[in-house]
C-alpha positions in Angstrom: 86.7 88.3 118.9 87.7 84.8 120.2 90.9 82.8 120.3 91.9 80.8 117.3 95.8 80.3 118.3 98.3 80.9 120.8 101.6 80.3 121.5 103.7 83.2 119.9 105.7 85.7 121.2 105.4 88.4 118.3 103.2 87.2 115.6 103.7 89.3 112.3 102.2 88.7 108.7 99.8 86.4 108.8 98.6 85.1 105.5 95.7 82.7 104.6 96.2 80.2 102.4 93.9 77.2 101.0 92.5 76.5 104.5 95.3 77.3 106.5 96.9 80.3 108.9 100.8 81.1 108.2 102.9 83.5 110.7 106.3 84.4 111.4 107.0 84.8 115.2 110.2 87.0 115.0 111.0 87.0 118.5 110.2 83.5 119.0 111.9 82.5 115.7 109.3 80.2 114.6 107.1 79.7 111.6 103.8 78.9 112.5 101.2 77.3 110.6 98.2 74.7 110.8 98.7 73.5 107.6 99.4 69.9 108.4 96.7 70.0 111.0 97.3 71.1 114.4 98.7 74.9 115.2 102.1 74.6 115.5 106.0 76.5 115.5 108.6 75.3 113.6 112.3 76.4 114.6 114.2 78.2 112.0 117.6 79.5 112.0 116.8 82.6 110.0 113.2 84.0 110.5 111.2 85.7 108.2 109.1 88.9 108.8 106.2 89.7 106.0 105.2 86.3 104.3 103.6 86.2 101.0 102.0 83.6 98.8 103.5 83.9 95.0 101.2 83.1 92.5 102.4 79.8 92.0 101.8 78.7 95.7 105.0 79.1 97.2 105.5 81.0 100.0 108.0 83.5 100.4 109.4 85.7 103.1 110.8 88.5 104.1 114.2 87.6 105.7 114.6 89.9 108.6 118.3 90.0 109.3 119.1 88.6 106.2 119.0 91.4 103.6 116.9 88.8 101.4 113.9 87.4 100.2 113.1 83.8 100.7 111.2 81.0 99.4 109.8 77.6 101.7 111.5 74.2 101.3 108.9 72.6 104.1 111.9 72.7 105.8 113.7 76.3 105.4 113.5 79.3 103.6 116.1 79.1 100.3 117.3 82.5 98.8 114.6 83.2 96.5 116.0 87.0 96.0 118.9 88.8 97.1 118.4 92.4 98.4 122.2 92.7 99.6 122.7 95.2 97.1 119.9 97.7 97.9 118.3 96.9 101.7 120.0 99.1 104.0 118.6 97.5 107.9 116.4 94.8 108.8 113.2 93.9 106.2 109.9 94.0 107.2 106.4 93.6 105.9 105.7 92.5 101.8 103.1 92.2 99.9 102.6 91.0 96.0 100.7 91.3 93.2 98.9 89.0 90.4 102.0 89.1 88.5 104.9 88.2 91.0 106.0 91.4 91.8 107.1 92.1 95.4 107.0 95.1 97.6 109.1 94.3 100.7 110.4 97.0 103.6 113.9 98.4 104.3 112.8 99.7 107.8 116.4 101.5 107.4 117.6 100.8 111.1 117.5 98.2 114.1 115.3 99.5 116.3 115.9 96.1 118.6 118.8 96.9 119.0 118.8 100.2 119.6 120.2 102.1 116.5 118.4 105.8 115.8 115.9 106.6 113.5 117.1 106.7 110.3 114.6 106.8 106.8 113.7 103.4 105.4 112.8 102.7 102.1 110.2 99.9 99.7 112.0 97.7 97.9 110.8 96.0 94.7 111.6 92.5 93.3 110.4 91.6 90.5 108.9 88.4 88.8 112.0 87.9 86.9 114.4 88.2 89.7 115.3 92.1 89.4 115.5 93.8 92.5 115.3 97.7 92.5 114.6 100.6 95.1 111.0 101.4 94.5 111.2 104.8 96.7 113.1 106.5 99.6 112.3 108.1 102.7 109.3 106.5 104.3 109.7 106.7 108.1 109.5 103.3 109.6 107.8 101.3 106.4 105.2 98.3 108.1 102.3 97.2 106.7 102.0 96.8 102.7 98.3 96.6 100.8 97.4 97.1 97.5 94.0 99.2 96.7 92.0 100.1 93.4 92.9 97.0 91.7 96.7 96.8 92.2 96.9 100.5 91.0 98.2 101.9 94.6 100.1 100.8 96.9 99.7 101.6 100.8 102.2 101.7 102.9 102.0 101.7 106.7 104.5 105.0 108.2 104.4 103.4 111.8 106.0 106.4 113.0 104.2 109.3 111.2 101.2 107.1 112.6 99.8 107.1 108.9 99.0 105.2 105.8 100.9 106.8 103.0 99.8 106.1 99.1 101.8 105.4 96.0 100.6 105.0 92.5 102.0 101.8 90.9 103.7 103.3 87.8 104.4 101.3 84.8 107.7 99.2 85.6 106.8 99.0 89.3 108.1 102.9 90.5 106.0 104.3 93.3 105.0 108.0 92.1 102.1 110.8 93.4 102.7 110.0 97.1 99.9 111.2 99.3 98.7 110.5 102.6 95.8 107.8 102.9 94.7 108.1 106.6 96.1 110.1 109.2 95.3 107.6 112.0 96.4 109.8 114.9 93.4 111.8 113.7 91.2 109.2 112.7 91.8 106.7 115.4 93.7 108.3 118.3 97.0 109.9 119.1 98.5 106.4 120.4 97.5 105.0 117.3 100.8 103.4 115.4 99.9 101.4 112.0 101.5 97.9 111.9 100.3 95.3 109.8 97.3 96.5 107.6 94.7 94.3 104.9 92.8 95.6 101.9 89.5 94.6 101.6 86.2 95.9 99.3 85.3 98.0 102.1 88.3 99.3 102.9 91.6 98.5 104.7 91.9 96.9 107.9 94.8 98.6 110.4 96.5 97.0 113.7 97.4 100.1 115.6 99.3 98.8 118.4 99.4 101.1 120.6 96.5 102.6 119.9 94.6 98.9 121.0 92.3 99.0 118.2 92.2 97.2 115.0 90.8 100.3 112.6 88.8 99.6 109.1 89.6 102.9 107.4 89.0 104.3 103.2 90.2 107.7 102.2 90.6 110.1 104.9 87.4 107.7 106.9 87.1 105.9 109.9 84.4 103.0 108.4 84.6 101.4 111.7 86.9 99.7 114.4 87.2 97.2 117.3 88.6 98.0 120.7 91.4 95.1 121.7 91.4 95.8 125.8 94.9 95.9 127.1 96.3 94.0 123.8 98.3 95.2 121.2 96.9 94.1 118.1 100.2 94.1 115.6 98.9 92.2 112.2 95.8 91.2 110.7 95.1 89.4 107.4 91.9 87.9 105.7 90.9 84.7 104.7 89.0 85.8 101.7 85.1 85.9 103.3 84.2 87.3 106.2 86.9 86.1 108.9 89.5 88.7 109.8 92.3 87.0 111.9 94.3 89.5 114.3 97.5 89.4 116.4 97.3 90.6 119.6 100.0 90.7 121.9 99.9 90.8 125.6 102.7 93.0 126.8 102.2 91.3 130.6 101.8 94.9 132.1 105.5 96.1 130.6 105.7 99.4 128.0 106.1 98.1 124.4 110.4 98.7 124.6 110.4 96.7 127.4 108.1 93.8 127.0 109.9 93.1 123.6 113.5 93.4 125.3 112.6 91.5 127.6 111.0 88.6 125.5 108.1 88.7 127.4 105.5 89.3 125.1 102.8 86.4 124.2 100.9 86.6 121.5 97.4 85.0 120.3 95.5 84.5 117.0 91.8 86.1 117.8 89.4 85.7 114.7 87.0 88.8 113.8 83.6 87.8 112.4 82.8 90.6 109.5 81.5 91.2 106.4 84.4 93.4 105.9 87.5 91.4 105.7 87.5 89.8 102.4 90.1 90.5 99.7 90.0 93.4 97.9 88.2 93.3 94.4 
């Protein structure tokens, strides 16, 4: 892998859109984006963690301590949905479909700031504004991909170290839930699933801790790519056969502390494979 850009101190959902890289840096409470040219943060008073592209072409985020979903001026992120009556701790990853819909994460608690475990939960909004619990009890919801065509939905169960699978009822409900790819088996026991990216050949996992970036299918290890000492957290493709990847570089500190600390940097390293298109 090689560099394509630095600068961030957490770098989560990256998302390729016509020729350009968008992130949210949550610690570093930037958007970042070479979309006007060079790489570059811009300051926000309320960041967003998962960022997705409606089908319109407006991007939208996933308001962290907000308790809402948000859409880009170019200059902030308006209230595009409200979750205030269904999100229960700080949102996380999202992901949508052809139609609008979005999947977003109630993690459930702050684990920044040091609240216990508690169950999280996915939350749907959809194209016409409704916003709705799509299921309960998922333990620590990260990463969101849809497989087989938009008929199931993955879900990223950082702490059961797994990818967990929904079917996409009619309405949006997420029934038959299953486990996807027990990573701790498939990968390693310090394997933890953050950000994850469907693709033909399979989905593409950041493990963090488990300093590998994992292309799994159904209960299969297709392949994977060791980071060194970096923690890769997100990935996302650009439709061919890049693959870009977070990494962060803890500077020698355990996870807790490098992220209390604020001294976590992260890059942007690019993947060349013929794996990391979108999902047909």
């Amino acid at each position: 892998m090689k560099t394509y850009a630095a600068g961030m101190r957490w770098g989560e959902g990256p998302r390729w859109q016509r020729g350009a890289l968008w992130l949210s840096d949550t610690q570093g409470g930037k958007l970042w984006t070479d979309h006007d040219g060079p790489w570059r943060g811009i300051p926000l008073d309320a960041v967003p963690n998962g960022l997705w592209f409606l089908p319109d072409g407006r991007l939208v985020g996933a308001m962290m301590h907000e308790r809402r979903i948000g859409v880009w001026t170019g200059e902030r992120f308006a209230t595009y949905a409200d979750l205030s009556a269904v999100a229960t701790g700080p949102l996380g990853d999202m992901v949508g479909d052809p139609h609008g819909n979005l999947y977003v994460d109630d993690v459930g608690f702050a684990a920044h700031a040091g609240e216990p475990p508690r169950p999280g939960r996915l939350v749907r909004v959809a194209a016409d504004g409704s916003v709705g619990v799509a299921t309960e009890d998922v333990e620590f919801p990260n990463g969101l991909a849809f497989v087989d065509e938009g008929r199931t939905l993955l879900v990223a169960e950082t702490a059961r170290q797994r990818l967990t699978a929904f079917t996409v009822a009619d309405g949006g409900a997420l029934t038959d839930r299953r486990t996807y790819a027990d990573l701790a088996r498939l990968v390693g026991g310090d394997a933890r699933p953050d950000g994850i990216w469907a693709t033909r050949d399979g989905v593409w996992v950041a493990t963090t801790t488990g300093h590998t970036v994992a292309l799994v299918r159904e209960n299969e290890l297709v392949t994977s790519v060791d980071t060194g000492a970096l923690l890769p957290i997100a990935c996302c493709g650009d439709g061919g056969n890049r693959l870009f990847v977070t990494l962060a570089d803890a500077q020698g500190l355990p996870l807790g502390e490098a992220l209390a600390a604020k001294a976590m940097r992260t890059t942007v390293a690019l993947l060349q494979t013929t794996k990391a298109g979108n999902a047909g």
